[in-house]
N, C-alpha and C positions, 0 to 999 in steps of 0.2 A: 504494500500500500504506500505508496510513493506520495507524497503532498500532503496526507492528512499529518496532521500531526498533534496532539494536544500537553501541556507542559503539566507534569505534575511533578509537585514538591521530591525534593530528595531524600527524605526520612519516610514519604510515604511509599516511593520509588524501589527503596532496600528493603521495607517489609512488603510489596509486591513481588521482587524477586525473589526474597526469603519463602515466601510461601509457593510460588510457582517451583521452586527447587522441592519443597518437602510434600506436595501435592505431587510431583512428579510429570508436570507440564514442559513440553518442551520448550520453552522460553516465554518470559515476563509478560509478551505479547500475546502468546495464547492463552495465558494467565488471567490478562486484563480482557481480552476480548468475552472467555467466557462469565466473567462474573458480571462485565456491562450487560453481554444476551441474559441472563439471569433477571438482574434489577431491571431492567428495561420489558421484561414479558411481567415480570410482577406488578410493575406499576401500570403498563399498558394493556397487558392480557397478552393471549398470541392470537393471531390473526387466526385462526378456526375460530375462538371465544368471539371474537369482533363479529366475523361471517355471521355463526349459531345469531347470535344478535342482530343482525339483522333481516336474517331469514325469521327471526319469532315475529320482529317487530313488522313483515311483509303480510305473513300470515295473521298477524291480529287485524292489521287492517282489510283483512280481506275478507276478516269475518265478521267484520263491522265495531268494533272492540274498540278500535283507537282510531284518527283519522290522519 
């Protein structure tokens, strides 16, 4: 991933690395990426959750329920 880049602190940087070494991640990067897809589907949902929701919310209106 070439361009992105986001700057985080250097204390938090070493217990990022420290944990991706004793988790057994192959580097800080795939460390940070999966705990971001984590926090990011829990605050967001994952997009099936999204879909399901919007298919009930097609269907209620179809059944006259909502408009």
């Amino acid at each position: 991933m070439f361009g992105n880049r986001v700057k985080i602190d250097d204390g938090l940087l070493m217990k990022a690395k420290k944990c991706s070494e004793l988790a057994g991640y192959a580097d800080v990067e795939e460390f940070v990426n999966h705990v971001l897809e984590k926090e990011i589907t829990k605050i967001l949902g994952s997009d099936d959750e999204q879909q399901s929701d919007a298919e009930v919310k097609k269907r209620l209106q179809g059944l006259g329920y909502i408009e």
